[in-house]
N, C-alpha and C positions, 0 to 999 in steps of 0.2 A: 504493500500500500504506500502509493505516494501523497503523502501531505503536503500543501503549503501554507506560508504566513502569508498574506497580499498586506501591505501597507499603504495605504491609498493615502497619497501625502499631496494635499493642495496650499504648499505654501502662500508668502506674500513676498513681491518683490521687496517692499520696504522694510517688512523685518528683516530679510535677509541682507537687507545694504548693511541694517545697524549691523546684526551680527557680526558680516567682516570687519565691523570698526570698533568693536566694541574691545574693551582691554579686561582680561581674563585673569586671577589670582587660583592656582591649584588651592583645593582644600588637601588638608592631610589625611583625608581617607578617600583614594580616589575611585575607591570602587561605588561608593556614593554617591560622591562627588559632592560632598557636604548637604547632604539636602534629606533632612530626616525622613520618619517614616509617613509625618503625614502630609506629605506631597508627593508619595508614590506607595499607594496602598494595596493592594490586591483585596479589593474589595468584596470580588467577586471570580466562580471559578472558570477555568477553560476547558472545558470538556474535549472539543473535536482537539483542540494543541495534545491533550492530555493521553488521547488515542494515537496522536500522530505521532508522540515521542516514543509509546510503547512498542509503535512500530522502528521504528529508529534511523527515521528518514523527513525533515522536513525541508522542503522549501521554499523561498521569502523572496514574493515579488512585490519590488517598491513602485507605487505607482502615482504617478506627481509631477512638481514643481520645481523651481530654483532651487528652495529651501532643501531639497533633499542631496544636493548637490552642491561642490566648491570648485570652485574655477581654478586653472593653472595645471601644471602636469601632474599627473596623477593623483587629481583633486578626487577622482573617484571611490578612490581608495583608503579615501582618508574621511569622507562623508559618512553621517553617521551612519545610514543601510549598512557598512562594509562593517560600521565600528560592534554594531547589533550581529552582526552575524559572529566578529570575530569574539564577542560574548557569548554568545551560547554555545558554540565550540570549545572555549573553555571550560562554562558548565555543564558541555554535554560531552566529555569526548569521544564516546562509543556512539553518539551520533551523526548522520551527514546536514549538513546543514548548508543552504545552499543561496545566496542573494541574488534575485535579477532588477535590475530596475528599467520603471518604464517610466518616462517621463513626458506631465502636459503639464503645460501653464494658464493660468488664470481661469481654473475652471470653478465655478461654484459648485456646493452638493451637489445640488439640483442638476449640473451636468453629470456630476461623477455617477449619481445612481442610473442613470442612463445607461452605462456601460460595467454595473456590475454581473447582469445577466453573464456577460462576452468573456470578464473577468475570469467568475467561476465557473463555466464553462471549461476555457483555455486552462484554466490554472488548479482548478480543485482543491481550494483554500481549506485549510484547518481554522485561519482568521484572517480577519478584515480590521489590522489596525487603518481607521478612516480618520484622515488628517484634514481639518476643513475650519470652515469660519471666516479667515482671514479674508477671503475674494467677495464672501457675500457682504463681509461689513464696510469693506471697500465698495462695494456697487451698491450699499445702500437698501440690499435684499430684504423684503419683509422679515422682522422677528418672529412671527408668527408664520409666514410661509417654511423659514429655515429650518423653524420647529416642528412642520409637519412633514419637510422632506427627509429629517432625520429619523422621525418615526417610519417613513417608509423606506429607508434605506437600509434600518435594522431590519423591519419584515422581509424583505427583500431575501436577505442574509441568510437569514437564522433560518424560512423557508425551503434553503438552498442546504441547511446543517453545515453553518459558519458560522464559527463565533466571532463578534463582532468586539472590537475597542477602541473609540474616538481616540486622537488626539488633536487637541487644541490649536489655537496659532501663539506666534511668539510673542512674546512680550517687547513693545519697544518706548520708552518713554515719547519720543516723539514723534509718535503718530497716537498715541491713547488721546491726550486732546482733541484730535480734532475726529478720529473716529471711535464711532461709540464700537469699541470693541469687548468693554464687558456685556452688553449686552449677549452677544454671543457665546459668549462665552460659560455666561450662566447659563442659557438655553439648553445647553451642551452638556451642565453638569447638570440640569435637569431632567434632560432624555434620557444620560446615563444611568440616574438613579432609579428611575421610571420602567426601563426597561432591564434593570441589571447588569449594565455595560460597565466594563471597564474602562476610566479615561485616564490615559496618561497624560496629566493637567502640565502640559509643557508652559503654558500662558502664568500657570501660579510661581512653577520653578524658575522661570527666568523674573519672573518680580521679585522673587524674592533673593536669588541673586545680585540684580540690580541695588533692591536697597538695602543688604548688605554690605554695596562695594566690590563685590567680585566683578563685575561687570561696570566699565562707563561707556555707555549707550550713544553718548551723544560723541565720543570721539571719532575719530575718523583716519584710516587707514587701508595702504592697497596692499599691503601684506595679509600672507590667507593663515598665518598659524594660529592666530588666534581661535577663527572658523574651525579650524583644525582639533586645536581641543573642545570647542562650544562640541562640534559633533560627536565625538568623540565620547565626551561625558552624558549627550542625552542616550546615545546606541547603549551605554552601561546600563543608563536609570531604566528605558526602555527592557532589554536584555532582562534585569533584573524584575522588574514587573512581573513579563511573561513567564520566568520560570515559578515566579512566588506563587500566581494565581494556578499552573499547571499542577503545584504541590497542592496547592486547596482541591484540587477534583481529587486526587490520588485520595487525602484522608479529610470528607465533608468536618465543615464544622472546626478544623485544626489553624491555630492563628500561626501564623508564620512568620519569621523572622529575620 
């Protein structure tokens, strides 16, 4: 049995400019990457992930935007989809684990569910981490439209027996003024809760990076290592997610650590 992750990642160009520019501080536990546990919980389990390890074969197609990608030579490799795979490879070594990415831009949900039919079809996903928010609160998308295409993009899913997991957009100080991006952002952790979804709240963790000081948002820079480690650290927190919640299906009910 072949499994996959699909990772449907619809970044924002403008987050992404901050993050090449943004100036980065390692914490001292980098398999965290300083960011406790409740900003990345396993809140809930992964069933089909949970099937797919026992088989001992997954693979992870990222499907998206700028964000999921860094520019310069062998920016590919260093984005976090490469940095997620090269985690769970560690945590799984008797498993294959495999990343393809497929990349669009500027799509809203409301495109992406369009093509999840074509998705699971081609790909035969174990999960659907769905990366989105950021194009619709850029276009100014109904809150209430975005919230009903995300209820239909989990039915969609979970129809298909794929477990589904939002992830949010970036956090960047200078674009939260002028677009309402918590809005979306709640919505999100609304549907999740609603539906039992796991979000990995990349929007909370890079806030709280920022006003920590790990991160100045507003600097500006055409060197990519900073990008480098930002990916880097989410493919861990991500990585780590996924294997917490797979250990919740193994034993219901057990809180994990």
């Amino acid at each position: 049995m072949r499994a996959v992750l699909v990772v449907t990642v619809l970044g924002a160009v403008l987050a992404l400019g901050a993050l090449l520019g943004a100036g980065f501080a390692w914490a001292d536990d980098t398999d965290t990457c300083g960011i406790s546990d409740q900003y990345v919980q396993a809140d809930f389990a992964l069933p089909q992930v949970a099937e797919a390890l026992r088989q001992k074969h997954v693979e992870i197609a990222v499907v998206g935007s700028g964000s999921s990608t860094i520019g310069g030579p062998g920016g590919s490799g260093k984005a976090y989809p490469a940095r997620l795979e090269a985690t769970l490879l560690r945590a799984l070594p008797d498993t294959t684990v495999r990343v393809i990415t497929y990349i669009k831009s500027r799509q809203t949900a409301a495109d992406m569910v369009k093509e999840f039919e074509q998705v699971v079809a081609e790909a035969k996903p174990a999960l659907v981490i769905w990366q989105t928010g950021t194009v619709d609160a850029m276009q100014g998308v109904d809150v209430d439209e975005f919230r009903n295409v995300l209820d239909e993009g989990v039915a969609v899913l979970r129809a298909k027996h794929v477990d589904v997991m939002f992830m949010n957009m970036q956090y960047s100080p200078r674009t939260e003024p002028v677009i309402a991006i918590n809005n979306y952002a709640d919505v999100m952790r609304f549907v999740a809760l609603q539906h039992e979804v796991l979000l990995f709240d990349r929007f909370a963790i890079m806030r709280h990076w920022s006003e920590v000081g790990a991160f100045d948002l507003f600097a500006t820079t055409k060197k990519t290592d900073t990008a480098e480690r930002v990916h880097d650290c989410l493919g861990r927190l991500l990585g780590r997610l996924i294997i917490e919640a797979e250990r919740m299906t193994d034993t219901p009910g057990k809180e994990v650590r």
